[in-house]
C-alpha positions as CSV (number, residue, x, y, z in Angstrom):
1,X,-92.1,-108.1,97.3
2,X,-94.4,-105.3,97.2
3,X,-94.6,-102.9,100.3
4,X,-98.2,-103.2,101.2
5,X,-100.2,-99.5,101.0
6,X,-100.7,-97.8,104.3
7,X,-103.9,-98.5,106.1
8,X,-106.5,-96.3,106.9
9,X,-107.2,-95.2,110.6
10,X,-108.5,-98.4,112.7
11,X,-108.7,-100.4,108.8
12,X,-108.8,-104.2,109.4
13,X,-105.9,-106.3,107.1
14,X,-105.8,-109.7,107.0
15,X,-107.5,-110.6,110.0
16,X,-105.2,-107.9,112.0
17,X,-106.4,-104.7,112.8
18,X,-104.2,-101.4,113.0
19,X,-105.5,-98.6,114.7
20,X,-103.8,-94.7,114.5
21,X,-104.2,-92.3,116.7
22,X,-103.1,-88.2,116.5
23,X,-103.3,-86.4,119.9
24,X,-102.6,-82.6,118.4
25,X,-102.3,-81.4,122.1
26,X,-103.2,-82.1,125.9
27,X,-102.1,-80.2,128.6
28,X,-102.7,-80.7,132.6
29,X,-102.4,-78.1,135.0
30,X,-102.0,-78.1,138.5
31,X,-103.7,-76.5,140.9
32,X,-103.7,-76.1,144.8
33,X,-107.1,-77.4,146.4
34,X,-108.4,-75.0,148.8
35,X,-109.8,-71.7,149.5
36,X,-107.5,-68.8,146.8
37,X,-107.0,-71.2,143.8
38,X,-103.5,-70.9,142.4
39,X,-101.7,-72.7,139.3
40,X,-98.9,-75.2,140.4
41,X,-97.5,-75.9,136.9
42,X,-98.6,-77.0,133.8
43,X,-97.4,-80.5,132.0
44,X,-98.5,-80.2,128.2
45,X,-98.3,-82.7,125.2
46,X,-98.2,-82.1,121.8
47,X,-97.7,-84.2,118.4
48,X,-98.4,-87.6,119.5
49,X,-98.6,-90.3,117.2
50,X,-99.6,-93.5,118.0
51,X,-100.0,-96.8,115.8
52,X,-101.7,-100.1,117.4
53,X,-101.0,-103.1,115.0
54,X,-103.0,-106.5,116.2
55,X,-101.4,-108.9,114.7
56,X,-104.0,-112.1,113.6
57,X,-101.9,-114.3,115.0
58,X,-103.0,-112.5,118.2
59,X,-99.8,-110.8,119.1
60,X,-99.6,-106.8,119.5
61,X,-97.3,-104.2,117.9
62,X,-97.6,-100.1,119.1
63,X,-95.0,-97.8,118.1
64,X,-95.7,-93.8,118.0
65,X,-93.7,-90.7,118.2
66,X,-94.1,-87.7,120.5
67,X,-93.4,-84.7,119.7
68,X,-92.9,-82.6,122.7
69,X,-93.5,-82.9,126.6
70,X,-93.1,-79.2,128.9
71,X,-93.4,-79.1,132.4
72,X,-93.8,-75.2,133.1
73,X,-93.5,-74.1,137.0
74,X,-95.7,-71.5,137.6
75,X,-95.9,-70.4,141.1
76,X,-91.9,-70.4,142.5
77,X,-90.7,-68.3,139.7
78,X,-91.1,-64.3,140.3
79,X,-92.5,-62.5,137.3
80,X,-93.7,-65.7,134.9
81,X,-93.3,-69.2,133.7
82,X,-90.4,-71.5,133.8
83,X,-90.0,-74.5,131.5
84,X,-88.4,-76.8,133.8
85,X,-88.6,-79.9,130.8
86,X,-89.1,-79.5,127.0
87,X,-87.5,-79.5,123.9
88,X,-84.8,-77.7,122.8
89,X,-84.8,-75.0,119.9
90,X,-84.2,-76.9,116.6
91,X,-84.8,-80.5,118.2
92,X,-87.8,-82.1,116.2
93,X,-88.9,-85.1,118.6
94,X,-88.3,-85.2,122.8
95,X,-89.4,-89.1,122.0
96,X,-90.0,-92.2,119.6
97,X,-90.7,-95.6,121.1
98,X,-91.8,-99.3,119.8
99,X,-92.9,-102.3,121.7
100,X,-94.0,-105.5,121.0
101,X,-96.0,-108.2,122.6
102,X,-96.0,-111.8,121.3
103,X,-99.5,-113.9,120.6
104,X,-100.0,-116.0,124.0
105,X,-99.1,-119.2,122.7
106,X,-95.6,-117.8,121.8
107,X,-95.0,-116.1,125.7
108,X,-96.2,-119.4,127.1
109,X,-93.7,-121.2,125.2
110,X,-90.7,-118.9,125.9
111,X,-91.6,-119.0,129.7
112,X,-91.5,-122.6,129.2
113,X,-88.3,-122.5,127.6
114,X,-87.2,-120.1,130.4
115,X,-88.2,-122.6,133.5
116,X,-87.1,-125.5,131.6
117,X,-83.6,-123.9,131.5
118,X,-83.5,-122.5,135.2
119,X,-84.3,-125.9,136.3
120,X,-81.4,-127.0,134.7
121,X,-79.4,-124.1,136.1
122,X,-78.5,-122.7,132.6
């Protein structure tokens, strides 16, 4: 079988729809509330990659990659930043994960399944 050619961003197939979404980089700081303002820490994103697959039997797919996570302290350290969490040198990916959710007929049936079992005491 031929390997079907890569969608477009948000390009409806078959009565599915996949959806990909590039997050370049997003970063948070922290800050305390009050009179002097003063920076926490910082948590920062970069390289995420996201794809959202709805499936037309009406289940869900997502799967995505990212590509680094820091979490700098800024205030307890003397002199600068520390990066308390973040990659490595040389390491190309902190994270890649994959989930997927069944159409609602298919969980109904397999919770079915489940308490038919369980009141069997399997």
């Amino acid at each position: 079988a031929a390997a079907a050619a890569p969608a477009a961003d948000g390009e409806q197939r078959a009565g599915g729809l996949r959806v990909l979404a590039q997050l370049q980089a997003l970063s948070v700081s922290l800050n305390v509330q009050g009179g002097a303002a003063q920076q926490l820490g910082v948590f920062a994103m970069r390289e995420l990659v996201t794809e959202v697959s709805f499936l037309p039997e009406g289940g869900m797919s997502v799967s995505g990659q990212l590509g680094n996570l820091t979490v700098q302290d800024t205030s307890t350290v003397a002199g600068g930043e520390y990066e308390m969490l973040g990659l490595r040198e040389g390491a190309q990916s902190l994270l890649t994960f994959e989930y997927d959710s069944p159409a609602e007929e298919a969980r109904a049936a397999e919770e079915a399944r489940v308490a038919e079992e369980a009141g069997r005491g399997v």
